[in-house]
N, C-alpha and C positions, 0 to 999 in steps of 0.2 A: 855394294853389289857389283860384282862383274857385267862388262859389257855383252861378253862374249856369252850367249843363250845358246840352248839346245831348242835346236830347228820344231816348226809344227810336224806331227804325223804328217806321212807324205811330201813333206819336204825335203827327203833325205835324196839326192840325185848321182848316189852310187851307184855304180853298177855293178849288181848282186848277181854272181854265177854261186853261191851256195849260199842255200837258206839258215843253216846252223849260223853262217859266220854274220847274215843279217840280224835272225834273231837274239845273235848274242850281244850288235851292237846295239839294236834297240832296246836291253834288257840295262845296259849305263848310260843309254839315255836318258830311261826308266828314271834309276838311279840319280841321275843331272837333275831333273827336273824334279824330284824332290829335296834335294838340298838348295835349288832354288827357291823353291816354295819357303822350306824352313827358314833360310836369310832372311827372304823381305819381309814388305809388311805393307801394307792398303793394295793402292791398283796395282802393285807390282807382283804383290802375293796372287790377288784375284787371275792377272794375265798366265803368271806361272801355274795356278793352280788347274785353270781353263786347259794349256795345252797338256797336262798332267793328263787330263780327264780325259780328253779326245787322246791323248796316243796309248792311255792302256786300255780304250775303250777297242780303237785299230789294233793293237796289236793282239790282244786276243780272240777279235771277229775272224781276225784274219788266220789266229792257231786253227779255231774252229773251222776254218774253211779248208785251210790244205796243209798243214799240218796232222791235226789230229786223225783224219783219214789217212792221213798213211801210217802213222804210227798203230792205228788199230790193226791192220793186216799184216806191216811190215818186217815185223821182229818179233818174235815169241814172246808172247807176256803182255804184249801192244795192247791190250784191251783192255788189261786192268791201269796199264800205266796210263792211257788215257781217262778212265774211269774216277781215278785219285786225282789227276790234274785240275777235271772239270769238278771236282768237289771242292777242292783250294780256290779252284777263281770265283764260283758259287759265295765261298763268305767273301770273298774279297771286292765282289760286285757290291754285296749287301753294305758294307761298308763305306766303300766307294760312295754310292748310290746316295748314304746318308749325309756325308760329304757335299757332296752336289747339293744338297736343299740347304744348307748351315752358308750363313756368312763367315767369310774366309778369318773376320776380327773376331768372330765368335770365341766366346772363354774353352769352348770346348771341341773346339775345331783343332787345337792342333796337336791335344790329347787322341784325338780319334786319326789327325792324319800319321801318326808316328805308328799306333795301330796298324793303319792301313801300310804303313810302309814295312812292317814287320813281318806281316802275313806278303805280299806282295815279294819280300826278297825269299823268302823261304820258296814260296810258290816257284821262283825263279831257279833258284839251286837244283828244286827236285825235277824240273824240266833240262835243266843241262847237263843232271848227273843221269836222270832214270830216262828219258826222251829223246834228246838232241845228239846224243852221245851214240845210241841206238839206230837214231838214221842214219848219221851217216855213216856207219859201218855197215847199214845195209841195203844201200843204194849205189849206183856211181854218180860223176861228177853229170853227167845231162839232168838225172833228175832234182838232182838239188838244186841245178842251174832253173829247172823248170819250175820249181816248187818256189824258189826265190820270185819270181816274174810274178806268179799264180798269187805268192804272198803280198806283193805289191801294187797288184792290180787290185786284191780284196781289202789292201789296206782303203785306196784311193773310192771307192762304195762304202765303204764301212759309216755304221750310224756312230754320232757325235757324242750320245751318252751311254753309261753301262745298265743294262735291265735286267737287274738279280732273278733267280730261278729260271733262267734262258740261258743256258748252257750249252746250245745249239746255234751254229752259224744261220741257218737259214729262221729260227725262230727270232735271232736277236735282229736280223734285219730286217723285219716284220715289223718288231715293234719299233723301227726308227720313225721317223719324221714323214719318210714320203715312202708308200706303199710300195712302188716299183723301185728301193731300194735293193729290195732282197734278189728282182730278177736281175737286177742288172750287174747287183756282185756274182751272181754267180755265170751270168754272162761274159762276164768280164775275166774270171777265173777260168771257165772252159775255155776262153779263146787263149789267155795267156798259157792253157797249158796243153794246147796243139789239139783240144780234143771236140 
């Protein structure tokens, strides 16, 4: 196993003036962290599988927070193309979700994590061919600068597990851990995006 890990959600301390180019790297880290997983094996699987969970958990709290609303208004079609998105993450939570209760040695754990990692990259392609591609053609470089801050301040709020049928930023931060979650991602996103 390589030394070299890909970092926890919210670890990452680049500085993001466009959201596409963020999401795209957190979509091979996505990536990193399942070939991690697949290597190991006992606590090293469990560690790997743990930050697995917590960053597609961020990084889709965080689509649904200032992503997804702008792709609804922002481009022609924005509504269905968010519409299909949030339908892909929906099994991919459920999935996830089952994952998260299974031990990591489980005989059937890593049948279901290849699963999830197949729905998971699909999921990815149709947001940076039908989504990502769409924004920034139709925005300039301030709002992606903004949407980037807005994405990383909702990452840094975001709940630690994924909760299938909660397909809504502000529902899925509800059902996190600590109730004033959800006010304070979206606290946290109004100030990081000047509003």
């Amino acid at each position: 196993m390589s030394e070299l890990k890909t970092p926890h959600a919210g670890e990452d301390k680049a500085e993001d003036d466009d959201v596409v180019a963020l999401l795209m790297r957190q979509h091979g880290d996505i990536r990193n962290l399942f070939d991690e997983v697949e290597a190991s094996t006992g606590e090293e699987r469990r560690d790997a599988f743990r930050r697995l969970v917590r960053l597609l958990a961020v990084h889709e709290t965080a689509e649904e927070e200032v992503v997804h609303p702008f792709a609804r208004k922002g481009f022609p079609g924005g509504e269905q193309v968010v519409k299909d998105r949030l339908a892909e993450e929906k099994a991919a939570k459920e999935t996830l979700a089952s994952l998260d209760e299974m031990d990591t040695d489980d005989p059937e754990f890593m049948p279901r994590l290849l699963e999830l990692r197949e729905d998971v990259q699909a999921h990815a392609r149709a947001e940076e061919r039908y989504e990502f591609t769409h924004i920034r053609r139709s925005t300039n470089a301030a709002n992606l600068a903004a949407m980037a801050k807005a994405l990383k301040a909702a990452e840094a709020m975001a709940p630690t597990r994924p909760h299938p049928g909660v397909e809504s930023g502000a529902k899925n931060m509800a059902l996190g851990p600590v109730a004033a979650l959800m006010d304070r991602t979206k606290d946290a996103v109004r100030r990081a995006m000047g509003k």
